[in-house]
N, C-alpha and C positions, 0 to 999 in steps of 0.2 A: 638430397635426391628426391627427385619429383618424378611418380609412374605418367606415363603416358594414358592411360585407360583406365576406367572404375573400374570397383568391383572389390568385394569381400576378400581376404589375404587368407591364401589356404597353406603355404609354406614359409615360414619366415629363418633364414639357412643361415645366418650370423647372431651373436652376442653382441652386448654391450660393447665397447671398447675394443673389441675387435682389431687384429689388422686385416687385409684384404687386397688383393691385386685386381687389379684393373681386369674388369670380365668377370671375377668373383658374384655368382648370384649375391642379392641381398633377400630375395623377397618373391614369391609368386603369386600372381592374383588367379582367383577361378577364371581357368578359359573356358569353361562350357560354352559360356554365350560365345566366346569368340572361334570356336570351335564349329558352333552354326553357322556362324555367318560367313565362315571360310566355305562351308558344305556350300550353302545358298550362294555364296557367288558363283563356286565351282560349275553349279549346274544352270546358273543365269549365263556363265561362257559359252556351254555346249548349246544352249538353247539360242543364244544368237548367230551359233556358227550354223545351225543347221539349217536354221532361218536364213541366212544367208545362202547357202546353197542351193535352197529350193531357189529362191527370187534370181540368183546367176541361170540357173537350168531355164526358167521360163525366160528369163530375158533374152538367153541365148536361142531357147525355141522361137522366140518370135522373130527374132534378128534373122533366123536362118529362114523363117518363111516368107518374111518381107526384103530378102534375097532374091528368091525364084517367085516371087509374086508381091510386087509394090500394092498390090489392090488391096489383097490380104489383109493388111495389117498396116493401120494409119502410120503417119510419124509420129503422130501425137502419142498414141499408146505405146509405141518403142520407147519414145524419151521420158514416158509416164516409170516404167518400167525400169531403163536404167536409173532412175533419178531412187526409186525403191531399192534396189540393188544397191549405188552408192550409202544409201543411209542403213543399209544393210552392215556395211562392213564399217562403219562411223561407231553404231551399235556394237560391233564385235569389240573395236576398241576401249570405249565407254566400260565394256565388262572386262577386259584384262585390266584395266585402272581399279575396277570396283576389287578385283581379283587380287591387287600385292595391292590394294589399301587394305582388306580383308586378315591378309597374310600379316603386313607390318603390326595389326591391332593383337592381331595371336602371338606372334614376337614379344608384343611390347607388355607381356601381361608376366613374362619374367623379368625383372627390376636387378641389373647389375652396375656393378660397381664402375664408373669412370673414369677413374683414375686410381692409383695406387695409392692406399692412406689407411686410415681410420674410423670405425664407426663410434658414433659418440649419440649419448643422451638417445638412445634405441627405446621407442617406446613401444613399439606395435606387436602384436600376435596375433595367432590367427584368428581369422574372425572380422578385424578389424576393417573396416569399408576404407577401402581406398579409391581416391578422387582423381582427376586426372588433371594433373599439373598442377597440385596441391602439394607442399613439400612433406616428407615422411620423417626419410631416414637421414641425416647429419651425417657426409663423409666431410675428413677433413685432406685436403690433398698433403700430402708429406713432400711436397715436392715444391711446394709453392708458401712455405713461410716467410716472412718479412718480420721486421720493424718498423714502428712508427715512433720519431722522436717528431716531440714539440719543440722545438727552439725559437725564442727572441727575435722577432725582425731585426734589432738592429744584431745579431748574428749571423745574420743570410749571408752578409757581405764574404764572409772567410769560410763559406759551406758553397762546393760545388760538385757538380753530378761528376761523380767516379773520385772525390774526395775520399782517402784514406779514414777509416773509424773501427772502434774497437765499444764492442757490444756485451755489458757483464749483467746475464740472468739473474734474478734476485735468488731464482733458486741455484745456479753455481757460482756465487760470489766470489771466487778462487781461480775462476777459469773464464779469464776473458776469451773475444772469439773475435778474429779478424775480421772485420765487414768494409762495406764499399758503400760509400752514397748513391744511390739509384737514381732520384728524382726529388724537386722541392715543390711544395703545393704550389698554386696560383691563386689559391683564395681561399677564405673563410665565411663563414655566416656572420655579419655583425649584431650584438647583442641588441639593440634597438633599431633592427634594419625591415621589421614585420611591414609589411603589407595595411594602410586602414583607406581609407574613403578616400575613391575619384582614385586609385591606385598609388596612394602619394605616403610616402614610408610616416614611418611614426616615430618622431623622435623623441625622446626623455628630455624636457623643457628643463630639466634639474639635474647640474652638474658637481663633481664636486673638484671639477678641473686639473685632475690630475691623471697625466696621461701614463697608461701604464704599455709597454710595448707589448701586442698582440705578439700568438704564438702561431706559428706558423707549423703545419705536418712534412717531414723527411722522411722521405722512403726510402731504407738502411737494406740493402740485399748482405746475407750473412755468407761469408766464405766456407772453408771448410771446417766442420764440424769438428769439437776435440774428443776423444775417447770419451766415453761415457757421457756425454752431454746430449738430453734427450730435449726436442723442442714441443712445446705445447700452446696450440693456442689460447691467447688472452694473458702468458705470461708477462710480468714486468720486468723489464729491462733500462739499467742507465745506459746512456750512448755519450763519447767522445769520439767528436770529429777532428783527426790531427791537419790542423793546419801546414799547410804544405810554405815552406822556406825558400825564399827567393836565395839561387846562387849569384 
């Protein structure tokens, strides 16, 4: 989680490892400053409304004299006049924008959770300078775990998306979990495939010709979970994908 706005952390309302629902503050930054800047736009609105008022009143005073006497009052200084008035209420605009940008920056100086999950590796207190759009706080979404198996290209062939597989945690070795094949990568970085001069890759002049099958990433979506079985990221998992049986 990355705050929107600096500034020093004057509440910090969670623990390490924490759980947390979605809206759950994590974190507060000093709004003084942004507490000003809400004042100062507030009264930069009223000051363009009033502005604007005066400039309708005289446009309208002159409009009304250049009515019962064209002599009165050129066209030129009528449309001098409304052209004033238009950028009058242009202006009004310009500060109701400076006015909920003002307001979102005061908002965003409380730091909540976005989705339902976990805090992990919590380093910060108060005190702490916070940056804006600099990451902080570590949620981890509980909602959005996967797997990733490596498998053999030449196993691609008998792995297909929505392929039946079964996914056993190194930590419950006893408790397989039903899962589905998601998706198959479309590529890898090759080990000798760097970038060198005139943009022309760099190959290893020295082989020892022996082709070993790259491994390719599967993205394993887990079904429903078994009693007790808690998922953590970075844990290892073996994956078997059951090949499905022609009738």
């Amino acid at each position: 989680m990355a705050p929107r706005v600096s500034g020093p952390i004057v509440n910090v309302a969670v623990v390490d490892n924490q759980r947390v629902n979605k809206g759950d503050l994590l974190f507060e930054i000093d709004p003084e400053t942004y507490q000003v800047a809400l004042a100062q736009a507030e009264v930069a609105l009223q000051q363009s409304i009033i502005s604007s008022k005066g400039k309708k009143i005289e446009y309208d005073r002159l409009l009304d004299i250049r009515k019962k006497d064209k002599g009165a009052v050129s066209h030129k200084d009528l449309i001098r006049r409304e052209i004033s008035y238009q950028e009058s209420l242009l202006k009004i605009k310009a500060s109701e924008e400076k006015l909920k940008s003002a307001k979102l920056n005061l908002s965003y100086t409380k730091v909540v959770a976005s989705v339902d999950g976990f805090v992990s590796n919590l380093d910060i207190r108060t005190g702490t300078q916070a940056v804006a759009n600099q990451p902080l706080v570590a949620l981890i979404d509980e909602n959005s775990f996967w797997v990733f198996g490596f498998f053999r290209e030449n196993q691609l062939p008998q792995i297909q998306p929505g392929s039946e597989a079964r996914v056993t945690l190194m930590s419950h070795p006893d408790t397989p979990i039903d899962a589905t094949v998601d998706s198959i990568g479309w590529g890898i970085a090759p080990k000798d495939g760097t970038v060198g001069y005139n943009l022309l890759p760099n190959v290893n002049p020295v082989f020892q010709w022996i082709r070993l099958a790259q491994r390719i990433p599967v993205r394993i979506s887990l079904n429903e979970l078994p009693e007790g079985v808690h998922l953590r990221f970075g844990l290892s998992a073996s994956i078997m994908v059951i090949e499905e049986q022609d009738e």
